[in-house]
C-alpha positions in Angstrom: 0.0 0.0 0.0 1.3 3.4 -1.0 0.4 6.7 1.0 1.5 10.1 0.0 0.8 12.1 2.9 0.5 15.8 1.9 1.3 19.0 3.8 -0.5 21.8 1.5 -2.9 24.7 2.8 -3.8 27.2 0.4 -4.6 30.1 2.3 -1.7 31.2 5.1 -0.1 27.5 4.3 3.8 27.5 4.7 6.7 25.0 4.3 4.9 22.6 2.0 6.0 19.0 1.5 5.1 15.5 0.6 5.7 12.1 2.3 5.5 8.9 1.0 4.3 5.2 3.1 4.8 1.9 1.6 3.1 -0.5 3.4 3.8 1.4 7.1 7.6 2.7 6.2 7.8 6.0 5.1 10.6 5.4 2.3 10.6 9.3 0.9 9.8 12.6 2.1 10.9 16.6 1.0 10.3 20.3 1.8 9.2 22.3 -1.6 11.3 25.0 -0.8 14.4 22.7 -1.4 13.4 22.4 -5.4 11.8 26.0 -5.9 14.7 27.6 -3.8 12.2 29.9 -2.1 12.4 29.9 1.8 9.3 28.2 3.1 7.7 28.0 -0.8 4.8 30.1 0.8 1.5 28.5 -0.3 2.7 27.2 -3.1 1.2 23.2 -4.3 4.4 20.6 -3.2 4.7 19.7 -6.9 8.2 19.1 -6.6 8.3 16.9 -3.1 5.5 15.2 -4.1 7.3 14.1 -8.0 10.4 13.4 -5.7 9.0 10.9 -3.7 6.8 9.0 -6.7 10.5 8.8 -8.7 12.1 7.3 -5.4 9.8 4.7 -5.3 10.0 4.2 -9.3 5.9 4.7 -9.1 3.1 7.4 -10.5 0.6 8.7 -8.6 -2.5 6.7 -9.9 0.0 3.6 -8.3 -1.1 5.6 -5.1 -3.9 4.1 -3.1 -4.3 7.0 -1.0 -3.7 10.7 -1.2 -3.9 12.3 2.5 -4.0 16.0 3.0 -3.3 17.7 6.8 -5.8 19.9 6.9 -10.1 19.5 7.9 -11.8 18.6 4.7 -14.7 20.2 5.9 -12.8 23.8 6.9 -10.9 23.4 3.2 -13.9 22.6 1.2 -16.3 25.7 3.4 -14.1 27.8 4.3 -14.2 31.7 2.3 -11.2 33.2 2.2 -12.5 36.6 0.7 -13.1 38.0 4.0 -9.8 37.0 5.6 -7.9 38.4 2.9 -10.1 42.1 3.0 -9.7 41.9 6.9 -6.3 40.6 6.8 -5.3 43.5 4.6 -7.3 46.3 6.8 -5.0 44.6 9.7 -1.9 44.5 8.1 -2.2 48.2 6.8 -2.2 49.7 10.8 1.3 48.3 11.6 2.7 47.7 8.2 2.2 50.2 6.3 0.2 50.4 2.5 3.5 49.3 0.5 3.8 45.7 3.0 0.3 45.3 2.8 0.0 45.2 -0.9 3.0 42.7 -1.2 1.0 40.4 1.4 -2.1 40.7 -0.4 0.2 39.5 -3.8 1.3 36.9 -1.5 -2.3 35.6 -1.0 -3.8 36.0 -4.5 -1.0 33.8 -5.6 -2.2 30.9 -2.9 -5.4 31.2 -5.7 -3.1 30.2 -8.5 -1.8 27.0 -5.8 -5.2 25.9 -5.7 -5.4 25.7 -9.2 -2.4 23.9 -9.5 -3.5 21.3 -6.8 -7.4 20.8 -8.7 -5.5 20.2 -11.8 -2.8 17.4 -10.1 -5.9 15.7 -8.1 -8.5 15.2 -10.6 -8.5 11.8 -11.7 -6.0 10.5 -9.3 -6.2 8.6 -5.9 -8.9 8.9 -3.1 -8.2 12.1 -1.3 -8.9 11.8 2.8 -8.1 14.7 4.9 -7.0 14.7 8.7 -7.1 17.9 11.0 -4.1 19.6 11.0 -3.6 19.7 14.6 -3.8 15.7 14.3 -1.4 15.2 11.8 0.9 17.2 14.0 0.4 14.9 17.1 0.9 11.7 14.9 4.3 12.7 13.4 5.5 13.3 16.6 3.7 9.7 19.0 3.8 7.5 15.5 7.8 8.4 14.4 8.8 8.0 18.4 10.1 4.5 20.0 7.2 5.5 22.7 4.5 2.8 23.6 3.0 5.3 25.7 3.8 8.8 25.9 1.9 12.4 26.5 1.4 14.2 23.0 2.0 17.9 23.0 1.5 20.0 19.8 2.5 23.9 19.9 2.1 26.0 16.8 0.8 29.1 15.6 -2.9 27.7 14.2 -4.4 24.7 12.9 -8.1 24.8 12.1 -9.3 26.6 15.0 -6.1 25.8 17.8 -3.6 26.4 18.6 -2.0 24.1 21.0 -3.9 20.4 21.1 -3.0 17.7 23.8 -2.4 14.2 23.1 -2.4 10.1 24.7 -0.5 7.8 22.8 -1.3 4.2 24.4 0.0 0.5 22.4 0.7 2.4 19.0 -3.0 4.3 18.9 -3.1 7.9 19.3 -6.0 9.6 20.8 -6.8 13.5 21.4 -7.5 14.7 25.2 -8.0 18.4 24.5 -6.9 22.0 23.3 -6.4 25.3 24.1 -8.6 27.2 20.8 -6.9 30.2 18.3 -6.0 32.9 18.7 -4.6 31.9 21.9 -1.5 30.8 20.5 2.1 31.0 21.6 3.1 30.6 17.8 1.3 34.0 17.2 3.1 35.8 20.3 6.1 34.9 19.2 5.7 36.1 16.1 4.5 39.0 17.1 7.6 39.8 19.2 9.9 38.5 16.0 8.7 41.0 14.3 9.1 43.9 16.6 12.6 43.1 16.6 13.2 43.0 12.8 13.2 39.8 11.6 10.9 38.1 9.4 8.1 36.2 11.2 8.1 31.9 10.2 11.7 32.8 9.5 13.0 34.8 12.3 12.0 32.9 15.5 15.0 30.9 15.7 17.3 34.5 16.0 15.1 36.0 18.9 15.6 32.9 20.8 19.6 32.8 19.8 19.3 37.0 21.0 17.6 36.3 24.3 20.3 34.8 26.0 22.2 38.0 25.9 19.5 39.9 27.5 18.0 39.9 30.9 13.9 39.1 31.5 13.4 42.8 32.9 9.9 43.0 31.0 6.6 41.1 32.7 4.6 40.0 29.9 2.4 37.7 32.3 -0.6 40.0 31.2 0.0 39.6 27.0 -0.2 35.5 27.8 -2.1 35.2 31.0 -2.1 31.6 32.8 -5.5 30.3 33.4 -6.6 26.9 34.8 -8.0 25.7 30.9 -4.6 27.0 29.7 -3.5 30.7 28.9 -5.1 33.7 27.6 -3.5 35.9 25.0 -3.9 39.4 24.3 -4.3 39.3 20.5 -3.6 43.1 20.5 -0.4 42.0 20.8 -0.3 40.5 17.2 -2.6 37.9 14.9 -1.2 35.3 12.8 2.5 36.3 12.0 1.4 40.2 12.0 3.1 42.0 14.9 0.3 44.0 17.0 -0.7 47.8 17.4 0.1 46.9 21.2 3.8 46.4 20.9 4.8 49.5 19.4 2.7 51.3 21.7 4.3 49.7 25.0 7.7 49.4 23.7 8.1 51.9 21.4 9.1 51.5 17.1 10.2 48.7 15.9 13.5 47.9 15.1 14.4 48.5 11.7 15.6 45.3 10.2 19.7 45.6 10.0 20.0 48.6 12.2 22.1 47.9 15.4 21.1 45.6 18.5 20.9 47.2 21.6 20.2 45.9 25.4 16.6 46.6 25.2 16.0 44.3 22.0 18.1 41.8 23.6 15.7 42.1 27.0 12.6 42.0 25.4 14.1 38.7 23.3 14.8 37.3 27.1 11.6 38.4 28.5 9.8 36.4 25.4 11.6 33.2 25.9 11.0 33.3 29.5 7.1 33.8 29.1 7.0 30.8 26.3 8.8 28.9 28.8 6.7 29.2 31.8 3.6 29.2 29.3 4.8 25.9 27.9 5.8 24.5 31.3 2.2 25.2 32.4 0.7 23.3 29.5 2.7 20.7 30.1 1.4 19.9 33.6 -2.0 20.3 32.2 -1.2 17.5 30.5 0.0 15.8 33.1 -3.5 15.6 34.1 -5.0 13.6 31.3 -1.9 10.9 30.8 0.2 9.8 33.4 2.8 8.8 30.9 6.3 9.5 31.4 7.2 9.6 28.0 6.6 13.0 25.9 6.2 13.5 22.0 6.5 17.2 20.9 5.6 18.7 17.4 4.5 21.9 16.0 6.5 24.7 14.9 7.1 26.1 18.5 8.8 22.9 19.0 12.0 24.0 17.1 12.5 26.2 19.7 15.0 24.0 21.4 15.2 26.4 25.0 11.6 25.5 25.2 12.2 21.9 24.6 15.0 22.0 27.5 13.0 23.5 30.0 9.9 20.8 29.1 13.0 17.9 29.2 13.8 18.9 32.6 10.7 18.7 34.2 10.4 15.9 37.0 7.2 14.3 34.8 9.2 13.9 31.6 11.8 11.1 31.5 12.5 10.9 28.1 11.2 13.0 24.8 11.3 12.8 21.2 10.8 15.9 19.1 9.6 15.5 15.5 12.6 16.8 13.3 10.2 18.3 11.5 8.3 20.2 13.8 7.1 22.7 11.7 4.2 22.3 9.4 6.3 20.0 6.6 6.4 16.7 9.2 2.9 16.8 9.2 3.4 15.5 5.4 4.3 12.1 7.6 1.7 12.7 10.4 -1.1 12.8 8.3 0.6 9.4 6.0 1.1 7.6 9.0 -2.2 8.7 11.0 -4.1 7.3 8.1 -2.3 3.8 8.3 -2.7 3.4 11.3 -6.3 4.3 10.7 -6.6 1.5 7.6 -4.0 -1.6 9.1 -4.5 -0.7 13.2 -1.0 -0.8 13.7 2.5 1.9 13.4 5.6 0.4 11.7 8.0 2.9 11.2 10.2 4.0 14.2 12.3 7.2 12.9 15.7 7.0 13.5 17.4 9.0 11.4 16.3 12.1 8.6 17.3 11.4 5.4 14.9 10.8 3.2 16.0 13.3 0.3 17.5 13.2 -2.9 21.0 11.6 -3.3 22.9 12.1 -6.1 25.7 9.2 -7.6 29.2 10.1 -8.0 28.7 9.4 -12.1 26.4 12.1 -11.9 28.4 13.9 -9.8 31.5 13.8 -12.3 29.2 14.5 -14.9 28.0 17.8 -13.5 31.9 18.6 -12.6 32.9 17.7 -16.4 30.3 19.6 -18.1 31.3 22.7 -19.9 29.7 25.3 -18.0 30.4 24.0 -14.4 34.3 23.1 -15.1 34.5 26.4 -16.4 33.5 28.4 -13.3 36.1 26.0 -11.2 39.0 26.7 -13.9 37.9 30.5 -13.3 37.9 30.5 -9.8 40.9 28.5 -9.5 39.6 25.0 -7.9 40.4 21.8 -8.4 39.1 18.9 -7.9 40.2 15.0 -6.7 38.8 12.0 -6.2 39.5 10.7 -2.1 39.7 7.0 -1.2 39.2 8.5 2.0 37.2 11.6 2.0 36.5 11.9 5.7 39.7 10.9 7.2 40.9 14.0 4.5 38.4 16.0 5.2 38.8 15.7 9.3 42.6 16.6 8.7 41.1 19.9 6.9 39.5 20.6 9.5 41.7 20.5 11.9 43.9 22.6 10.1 41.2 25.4 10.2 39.7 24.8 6.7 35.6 25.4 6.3 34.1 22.7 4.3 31.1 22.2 2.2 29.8 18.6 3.3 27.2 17.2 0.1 26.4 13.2 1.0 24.2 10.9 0.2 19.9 11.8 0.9 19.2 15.5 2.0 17.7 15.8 5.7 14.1 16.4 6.0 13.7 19.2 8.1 15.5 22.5 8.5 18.4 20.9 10.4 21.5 19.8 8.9 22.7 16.6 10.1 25.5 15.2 8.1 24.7 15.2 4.8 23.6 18.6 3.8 26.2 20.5 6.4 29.1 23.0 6.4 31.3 21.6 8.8 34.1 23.7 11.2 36.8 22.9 13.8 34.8 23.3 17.2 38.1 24.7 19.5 38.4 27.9 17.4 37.1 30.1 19.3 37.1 32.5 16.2 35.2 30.9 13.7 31.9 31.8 14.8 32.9 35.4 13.9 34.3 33.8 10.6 31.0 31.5 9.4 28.9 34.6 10.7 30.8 37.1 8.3 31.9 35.3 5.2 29.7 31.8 4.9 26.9 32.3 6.1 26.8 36.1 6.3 24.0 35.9 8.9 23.4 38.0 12.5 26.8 37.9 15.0 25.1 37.2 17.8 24.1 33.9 16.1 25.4 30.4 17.8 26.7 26.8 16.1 26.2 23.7 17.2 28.2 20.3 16.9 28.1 16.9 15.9 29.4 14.4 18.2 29.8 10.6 18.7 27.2 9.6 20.5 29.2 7.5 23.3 30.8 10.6 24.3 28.0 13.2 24.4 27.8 13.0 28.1 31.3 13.6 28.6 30.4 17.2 27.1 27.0 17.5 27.7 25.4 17.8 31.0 22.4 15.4 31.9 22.2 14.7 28.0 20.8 11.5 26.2 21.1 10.6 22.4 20.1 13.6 20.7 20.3 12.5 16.6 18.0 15.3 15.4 19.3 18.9 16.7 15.8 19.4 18.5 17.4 18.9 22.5 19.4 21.8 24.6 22.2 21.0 27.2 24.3 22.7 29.0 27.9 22.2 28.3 30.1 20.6 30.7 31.6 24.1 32.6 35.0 22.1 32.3 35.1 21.8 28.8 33.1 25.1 27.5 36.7 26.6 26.7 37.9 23.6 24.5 34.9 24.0 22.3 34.4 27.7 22.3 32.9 27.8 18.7 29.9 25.9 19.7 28.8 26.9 22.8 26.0 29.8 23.3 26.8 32.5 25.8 24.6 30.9 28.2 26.8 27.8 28.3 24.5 25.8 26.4 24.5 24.2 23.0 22.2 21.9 20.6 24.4 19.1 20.2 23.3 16.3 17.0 24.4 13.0 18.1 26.2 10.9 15.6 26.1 7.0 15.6 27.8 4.0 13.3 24.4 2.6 11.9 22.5 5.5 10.8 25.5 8.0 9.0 28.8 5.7 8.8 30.7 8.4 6.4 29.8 11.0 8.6 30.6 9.3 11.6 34.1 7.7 10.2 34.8 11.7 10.0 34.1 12.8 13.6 35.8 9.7 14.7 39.1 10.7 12.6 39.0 14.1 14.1 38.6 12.7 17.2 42.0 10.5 16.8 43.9 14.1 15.3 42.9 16.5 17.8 41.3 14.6 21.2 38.0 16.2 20.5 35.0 13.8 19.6 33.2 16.5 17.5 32.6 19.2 14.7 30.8 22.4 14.2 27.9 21.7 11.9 25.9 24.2 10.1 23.3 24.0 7.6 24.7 24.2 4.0 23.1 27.4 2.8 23.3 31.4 3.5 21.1 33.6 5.3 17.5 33.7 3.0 18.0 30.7 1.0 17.2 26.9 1.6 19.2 24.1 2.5 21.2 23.1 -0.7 19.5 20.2 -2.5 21.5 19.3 -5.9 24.8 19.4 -6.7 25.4 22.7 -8.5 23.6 24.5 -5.4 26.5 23.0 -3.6 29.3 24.1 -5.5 27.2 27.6 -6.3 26.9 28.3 -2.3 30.6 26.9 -2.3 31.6 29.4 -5.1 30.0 32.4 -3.3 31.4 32.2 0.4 33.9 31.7 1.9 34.0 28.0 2.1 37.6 26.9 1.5 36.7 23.2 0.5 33.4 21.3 -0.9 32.9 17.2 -0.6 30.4 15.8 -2.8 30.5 11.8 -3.0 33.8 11.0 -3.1 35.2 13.8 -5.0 36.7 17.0 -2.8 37.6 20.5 -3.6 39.7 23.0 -2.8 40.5 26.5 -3.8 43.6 27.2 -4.4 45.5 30.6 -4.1 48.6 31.0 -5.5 
């Protein structure tokens, strides 16, 4: 039985994507944005992940028995979005201006054109089911787990109509046990507050919470999300949907102007924010407690990449272990809603996720094709690289490293998700307590305050990681051994913590070989890994993305199969 489990909203949709299930495994699953190269691909119809995945498993889609869509049928089929795009617009012109409001209104008239696309690719072809968002969220976080039992917790910005929807998991059947409804959403007041501080909301989160730990909590915001006994309250004056508030600018002041300077009150009000998610989250969470008595958590929704959160959940005295869905954000519902339905159809889970790739992977024929054609071999002739093919590329490339070089990592299937884990990475020596300042400037030419994080083999994660556990997704915060913070400088946050990927034999043996050959040259069990991309643009995907990004920054070497590159300067 094939499943192709479907994560496309039309209206206010974002990070599209497409998951296929044989027979209970998923075998294949992508993000859109890694084939159109537009960040988060909008609303647009996962065309592109969905093709990937029916090529992967050599198949077409009338071979597919079922096509299943994360979203209500009901709400999709009802639902009038003329009003929410003249009310949205009215919104949007208070705080952003007429010029921002017309390019949003563009930005929804073009979800129209998506809908088309998605009527034309559906007609004729498989039985179409649809589960509720908020579902397929909970499944792709119980379902993908190693949990028997566990307590189900999905944060996000909105499904149908929540926000934040509670979950049992009991003998591989997952069953709801309440919400909290939109707008009371701690996606939206986050958002909110991203945007106050200029960055780009379903972009930006991820830098406020990398910026808070350099500010101190002076600002109560206990009355913007208000604790109740049901859940919490939140002042939607504040901001709706990813559209920052009239409230904000009135309590704090403007907005900071996206690439103006930092100062201590942005970094305060960044600290103030991740404080009131925590507690907010930490509150849900023993609500929860209430309605499973499991000891066992499974986290999804897009809050969920917020890996402070997830650290402050971890420790709680209730939770004993937890699994985050990699893809937290609204692409690994593609997998929730493929492998809700089979469980629905056969009564039974299968598939037990222990690793992320489930991309495209590229031979090293085609590889040397790409390298040999005419246009490609004469950009490296111009920029003066060459090119070799290694016997052993990661005991090389580990002896790069350690001599300082930046490297362009490109192996086998790209991660699903917006981590990096091996395969899709950009890879740095951890003890140089410079080369944040380096990747920040000339790679990935992103904020300064921004932090890395490391790959390490797993057996010695606890040596480095205080009360840490295998971690092989980047979703878990520790706190760094105080003893070794100054050996690994590069990839530890300036609260002493860091987001650590674990890195076994089994499930990435290249990558793994690497780690343990650096390990051997310089004592230390681990690298700095960083997605392979710049600030504004996807996670590479084929190889001329590779050597483009390579090309452009300044990445000193690039691995693809088993061919390495170097620039040379003369």
């Amino acid at each position: 039985m094939y499943i192709l489990g479907v994560n496309y909203k039309p209206y206010g949709g974002h990070d599209p994507s497409a998951a296929l299930l044989h027979d209970g495994l998923i075998i294949a699953a992508a993000e859109e944005e890694r084939f159109t190269r537009i960040k988060h691909a909008g609303c647009s119809t996962p065309i592109n992940a969905m093709n990937f995945c029916l090529d992967f498993a050599g198949i077409n889609l009338e071979d597919v028995d079922f096509l299943v869509q994360n979203w209500s049928r009901e709400l999709s089929e009802k639902r009038n979005y003329f009003p929410e795009m003249a009310s949205g617009f009215l919104s949007t012109l208070k705080v952003r201006g007429l010029k921002g409001s017309v390019l949003d209104s563009i930005h929804d008239i073009r979800s129209f054109s998506s809908m088309k696309d998605w009527d034309r690719l559906v007609t004729n072809g498989p039985e179409i089911r649809y589960i509720p968002h908020h579902v397929c969220h909970m499944a792709s976080a119980y379902y993908p787990s190693d949990f028997n039992d566990a307590k189900v917790l999905n944060i996000e910005g909105i499904a149908e109509n929540t926000a934040t929807s509670f979950g049992e998991g009991m003998n591989g059947v997952l069953v709801e046990r309440g919400s909290i409804p939109a707008p009371h959403s701690l996606g939206f007041f986050y958002s909110a507050f991203t945007e106050y501080l200029g960055f780009r909301p379903l972009n930006g989160e991820g830098k406020v919470m990398g910026l808070a730990p350099y500010g101190t909590p002076r600002y109560d915001l206990s009355d913007v999300l208000r604790i109740t006994s049901e859940g919490f309250h939140y002042d939607t004056d504040y901001g709706f949907g990813c559209i920052m508030g009239t409230e904000i600018p009135r309590r704090f002041g403007k907005p900071r102007v996206p690439g103006s300077p930092i100062i201590d009150k942005h970094e305060n009000i960044a600290a103030s924010v991740q404080k009131t998610l925590e507690r907010t989250a930490l509150h849900v969470l023993e609500l929860l407690n209430e309605r499973t008595e499991s000891a066992n958590l499974a986290l999804a929704g897009g809050v969920a990449l917020n890996v402070k959160m997830n650290k402050a959940l971890m420790e709680h005295e209730s939770v004993e272990r937890i699994f985050v869905q990699p893809a937290a954000n609204d692409s690994g519902s593609a997998i929730g809603a493929a492998m809700e339905l089979y469980r629905d159809l056969k009564g039974k889970r299968r598939w037990i996720m222990k690793d992320a790739y489930l991309g495209p992977a590229f031979s090293d024929d085609t590889v040397s094709k790409i390298l040999n054609g005419k246009k490609i071999s004469g950009y490296l002739k111009e920029n003066q690289v060459e090119w070799t093919e290694e016997s052993d590329l990661s005991g090389t490339v580990a002896e790069l490293i350690s001599q300082g070089k930046i490297v362009g990592w490109f192996q086998g299937r790209m991660e699903f998700g917006p981590r990096a884990l091996g395969n899709r990475s950009i890879l740095a020596d951890p003890r140089d307590p410079r080369m944040k300042l380096i990747l920040n400037k000339k790679v990935k030419f992103r904020e300064v305050f921004r932090p890395y994080c490391p790959s390490v083999l797993e057996k010695h994660v606890t040596e480095y990681f205080d009360n840490s556990a295998p971690a092989p997704f980047m979703t878990l915060s520790f706190d760094v051994n105080p003893e070794l913070r100054e050996t690994i400088q590069a990839v530890v946050h300036v609260d002493g913590t860091s987001r650590p990927q674990t890195v076994n034999r089994n499930t990435n043996e290249r990558f793994w070989f690497l780690l343990r050959k650096f390990h051997e040259i310089t004592g230390v069990p681990m690298v700095l890994n960083t997605s392979f991309n710049v600030r504004g643009e996807p996670i590479v995907n084929r190889p001329e993305e590779a050597i483009s990004c390579f090309l452009k920054t300044g990445l000193d070497c690039l691995a693809i199969g088993n061919i390495l590159m170097e620039k040379i300067c003369y």
